[in-house]
C-alpha positions in Angstrom: 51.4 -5.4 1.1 49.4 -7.4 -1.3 45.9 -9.1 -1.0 44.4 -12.5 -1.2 41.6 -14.2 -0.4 42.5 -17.6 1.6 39.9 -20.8 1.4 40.9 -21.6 5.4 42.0 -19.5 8.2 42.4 -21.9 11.2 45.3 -24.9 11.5 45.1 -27.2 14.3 42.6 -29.8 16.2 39.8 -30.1 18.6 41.4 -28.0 21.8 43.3 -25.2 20.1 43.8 -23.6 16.6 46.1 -21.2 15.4 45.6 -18.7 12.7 47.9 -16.3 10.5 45.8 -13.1 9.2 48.9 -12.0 7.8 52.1 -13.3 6.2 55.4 -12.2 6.3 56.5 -9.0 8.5 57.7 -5.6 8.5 59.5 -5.5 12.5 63.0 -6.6 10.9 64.1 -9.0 13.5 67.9 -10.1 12.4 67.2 -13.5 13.6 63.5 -14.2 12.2 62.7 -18.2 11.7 59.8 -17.1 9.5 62.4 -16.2 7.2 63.3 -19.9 6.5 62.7 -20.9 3.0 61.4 -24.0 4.3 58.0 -21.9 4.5 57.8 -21.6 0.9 57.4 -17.6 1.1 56.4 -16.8 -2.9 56.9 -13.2 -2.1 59.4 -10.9 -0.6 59.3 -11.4 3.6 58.4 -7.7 3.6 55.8 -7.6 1.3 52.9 -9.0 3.6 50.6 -11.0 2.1 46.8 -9.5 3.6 44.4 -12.6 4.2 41.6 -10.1 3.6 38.4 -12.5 3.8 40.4 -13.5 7.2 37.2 -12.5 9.5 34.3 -14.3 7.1 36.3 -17.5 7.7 36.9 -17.3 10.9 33.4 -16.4 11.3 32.4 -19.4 9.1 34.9 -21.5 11.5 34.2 -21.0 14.7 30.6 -21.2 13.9 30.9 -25.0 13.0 32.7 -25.8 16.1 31.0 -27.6 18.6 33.0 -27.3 21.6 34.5 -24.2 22.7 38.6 -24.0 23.0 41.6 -21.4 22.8 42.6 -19.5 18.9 46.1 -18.5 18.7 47.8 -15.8 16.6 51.0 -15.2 15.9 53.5 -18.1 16.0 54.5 -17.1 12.3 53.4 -13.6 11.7 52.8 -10.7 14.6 49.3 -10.1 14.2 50.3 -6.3 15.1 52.3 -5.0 12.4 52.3 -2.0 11.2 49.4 -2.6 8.3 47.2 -3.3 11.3 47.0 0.2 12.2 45.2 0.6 8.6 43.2 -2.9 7.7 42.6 -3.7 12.0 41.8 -7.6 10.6 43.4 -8.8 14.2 40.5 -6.7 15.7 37.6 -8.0 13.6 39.1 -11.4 14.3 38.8 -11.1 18.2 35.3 -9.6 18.1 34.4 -12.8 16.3 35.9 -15.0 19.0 34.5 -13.0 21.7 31.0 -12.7 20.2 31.3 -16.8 19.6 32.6 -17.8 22.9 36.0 -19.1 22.3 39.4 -18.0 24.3 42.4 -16.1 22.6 46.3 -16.0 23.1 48.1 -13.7 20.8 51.7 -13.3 20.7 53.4 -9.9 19.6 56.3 -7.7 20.3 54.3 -4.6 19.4 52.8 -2.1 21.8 50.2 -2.0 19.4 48.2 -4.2 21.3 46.9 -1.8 23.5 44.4 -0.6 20.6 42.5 -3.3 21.0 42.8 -4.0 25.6 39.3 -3.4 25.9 38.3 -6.2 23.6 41.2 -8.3 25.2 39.8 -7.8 29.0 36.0 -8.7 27.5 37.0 -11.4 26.4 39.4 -12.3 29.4 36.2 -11.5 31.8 34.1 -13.7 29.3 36.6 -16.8 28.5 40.2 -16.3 28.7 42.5 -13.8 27.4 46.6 -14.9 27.4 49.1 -12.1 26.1 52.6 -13.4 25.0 55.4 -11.3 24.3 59.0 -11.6 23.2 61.9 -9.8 25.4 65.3 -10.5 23.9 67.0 -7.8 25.4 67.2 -5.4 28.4 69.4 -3.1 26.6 67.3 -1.0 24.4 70.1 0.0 22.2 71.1 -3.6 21.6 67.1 -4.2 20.3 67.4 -1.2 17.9 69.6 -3.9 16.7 68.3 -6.9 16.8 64.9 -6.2 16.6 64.8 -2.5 14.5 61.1 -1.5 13.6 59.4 -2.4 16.6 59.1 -0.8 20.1 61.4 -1.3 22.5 61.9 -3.4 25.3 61.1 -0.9 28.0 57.9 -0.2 26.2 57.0 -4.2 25.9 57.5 -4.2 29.7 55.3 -1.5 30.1 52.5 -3.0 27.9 52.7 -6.4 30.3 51.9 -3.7 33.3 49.0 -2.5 31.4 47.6 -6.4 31.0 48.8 -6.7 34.6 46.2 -3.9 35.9 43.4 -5.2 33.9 44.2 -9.1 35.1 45.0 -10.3 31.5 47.3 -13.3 32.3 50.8 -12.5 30.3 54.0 -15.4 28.9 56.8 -14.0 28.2 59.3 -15.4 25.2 62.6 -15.0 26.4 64.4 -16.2 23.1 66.4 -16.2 21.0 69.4 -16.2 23.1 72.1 -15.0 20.0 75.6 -16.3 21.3 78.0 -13.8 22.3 75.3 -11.4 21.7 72.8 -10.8 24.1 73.9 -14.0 26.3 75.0 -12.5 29.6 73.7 -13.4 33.0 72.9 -9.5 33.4 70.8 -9.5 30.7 68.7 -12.8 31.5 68.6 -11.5 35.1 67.2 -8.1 33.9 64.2 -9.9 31.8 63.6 -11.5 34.2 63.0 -9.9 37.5 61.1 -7.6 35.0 59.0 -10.2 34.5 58.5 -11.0 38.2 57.5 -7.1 38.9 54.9 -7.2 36.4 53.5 -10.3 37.2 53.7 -12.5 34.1 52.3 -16.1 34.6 55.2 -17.6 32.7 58.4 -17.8 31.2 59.5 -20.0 27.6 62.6 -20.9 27.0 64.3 -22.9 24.4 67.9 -23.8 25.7 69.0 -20.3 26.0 70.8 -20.5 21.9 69.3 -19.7 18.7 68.4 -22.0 15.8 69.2 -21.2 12.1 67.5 -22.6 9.2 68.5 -21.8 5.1 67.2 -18.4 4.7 67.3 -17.6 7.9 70.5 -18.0 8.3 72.0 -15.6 5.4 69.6 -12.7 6.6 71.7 -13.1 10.4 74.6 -13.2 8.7 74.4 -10.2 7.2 73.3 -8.5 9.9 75.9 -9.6 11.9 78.4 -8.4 9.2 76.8 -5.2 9.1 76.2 -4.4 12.9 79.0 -7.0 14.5 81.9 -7.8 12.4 84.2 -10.6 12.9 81.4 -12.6 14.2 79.6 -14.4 11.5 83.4 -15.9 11.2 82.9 -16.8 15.0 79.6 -18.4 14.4 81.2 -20.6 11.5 84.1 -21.8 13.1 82.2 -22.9 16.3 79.0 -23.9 15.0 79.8 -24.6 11.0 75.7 -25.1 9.8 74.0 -26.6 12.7 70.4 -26.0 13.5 71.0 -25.2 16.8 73.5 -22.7 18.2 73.3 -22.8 22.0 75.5 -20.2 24.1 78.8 -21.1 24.9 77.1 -19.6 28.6 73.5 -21.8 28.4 74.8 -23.9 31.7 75.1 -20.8 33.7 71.7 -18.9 32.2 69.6 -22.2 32.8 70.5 -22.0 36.0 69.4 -18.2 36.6 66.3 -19.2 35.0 65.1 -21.7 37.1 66.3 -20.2 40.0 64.6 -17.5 39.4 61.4 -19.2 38.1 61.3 -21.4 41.1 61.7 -18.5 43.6 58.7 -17.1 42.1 56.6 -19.2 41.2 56.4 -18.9 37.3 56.0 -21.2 34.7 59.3 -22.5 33.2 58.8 -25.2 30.5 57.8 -25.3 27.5 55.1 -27.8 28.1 53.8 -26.1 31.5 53.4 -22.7 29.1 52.0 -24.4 26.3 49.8 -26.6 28.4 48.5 -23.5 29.9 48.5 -21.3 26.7 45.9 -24.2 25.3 43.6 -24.6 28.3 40.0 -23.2 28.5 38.3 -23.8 32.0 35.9 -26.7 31.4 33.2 -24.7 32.1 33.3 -22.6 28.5 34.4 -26.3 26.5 31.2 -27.6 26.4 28.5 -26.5 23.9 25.4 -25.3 25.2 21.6 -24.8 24.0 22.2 -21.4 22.8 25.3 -22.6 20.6 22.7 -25.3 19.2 20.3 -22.4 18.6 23.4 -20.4 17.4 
């Protein structure tokens, strides 16, 4: 890992921000979008670039807001990799939002999240508190694959129990989708009624497919080389250098999906998940005497 030191921290407008601490990752997904050179990555994926003055800014930033609203982490880099055991920047960054009043979602595959529950249910009990995390896959051995320097499914679906007991609302990513992969209705089914038992509030989906971009797509074709060959030939001849690869099954898993969804009352579109990923209660939105004081 290498440091800098950034001039801004959050991206976004009045009613949500996101913010990267880090850059780059070390989990080793095959399929990573973050990978895509459209992102302008100046230094090996690997090599993550620390955003070590990441706390003063947010500091700085949340101070000059005037009306309260939700932070995001994540959508780029997983704000629990492994040089957050060392540096803990993502936990500075959420006793600043706590301490300033603002609500946090934070998306992850890593159980190490848990370090840092107690700050997540204060500021839950405070604000709001939203956990996202990624299942791909129900088979373990299949996301040693996929998905090699993180923890495993069975321990991701144990980490949404623990948010479960403490009332931590919890989305669920189920995707990508890889075609021919880890497309079966088995698998779908088993994410999902997984996500049923441990209560998650909802479910995002993108078409049940993946999407490849240039740089992204030479590190998935290596690993499929490597771990599945004879299919990156499979993946040329039926999807030559599209954007989007949906499964050759997506009718069928949309319909488990929203069957079981519905059934159960969980979000199921991208725009009911986002929509509630972004929403404080009114009550915390609107600044008060002691932020004027502040």
């Amino acid at each position: 890992m290498h440091f800098v030191e950034a001039k801004g921290i959050l991206t976004g407008k009045d009613g949500y921000y996101g913010m990267n601490i880090y850059r780059g990752c070390t989990h080793g997904c095959i399929y990573c979008d973050s990978r895509s050179k459209c992102y302008q990555f100046t230094h090996p994926f690997e090599d993550i670039e620390v955003k070590r003055n990441a706390p003063e800014l947010l500091e700085r930033a949340l101070r000059s807001k005037r009306k309260k609203c939700m932070i995001g982490t994540g959508a780029m880099s997983d704000p629990y990799m492994h040089c957050e055991e060392e540096l803990r920047l993502t936990r500075k960054c959420l006793k600043i939002i706590l301490k300033n009043g603002f609500g946090v979602t934070l998306q992850t595959k890593s159980d190490r999240i848990l370090q840092d529950i107690d700050l997540l249910d204060e500021v839950n009990r405070s604000t709001k508190c939203v956990v996202q995390m990624t299942l791909t896959t129900y088979d373990d051995a299949l996301c040693a694959i996929l998905e090699p320097n993180v923890c495993n499914t069975k321990r991701r679906i144990e980490v949404l129990g623990e948010m479960q007991k403490r009332g931590i609302p919890t989305i669920v990513w189920l995707t990508p989708v890889l075609p021919f992969i880890n497309d079966t209705k088995e698998n779908i089914t088993a994410i999902l009624n997984e996500c049923v038992r441990t209560g998650v509030k909802g479910v995002i989906d993108f078409g049940m497919g993946l999407t490849l971009r240039e740089g992204d797509r030479e590190y998935y074709y290596g690993a499929l080389d490597k771990h599945f060959p004879g299919l990156k030939e499979q993946y040329i001849k039926r999807y030559g250098n599209a954007y989007e690869l949906p499964s050759p099954n997506a009718k069928e898993l949309k319909g488990i999906f929203h069957d079981i969804c519905k059934e159960n009352g969980l979000l199921s579109t991208p725009k009911e998940c986002f929509g509630y990923l972004r929403e404080l209660p009114d009550r915390y939105r609107q600044m008060t005497i002691f932020d004027l004081w502040g």
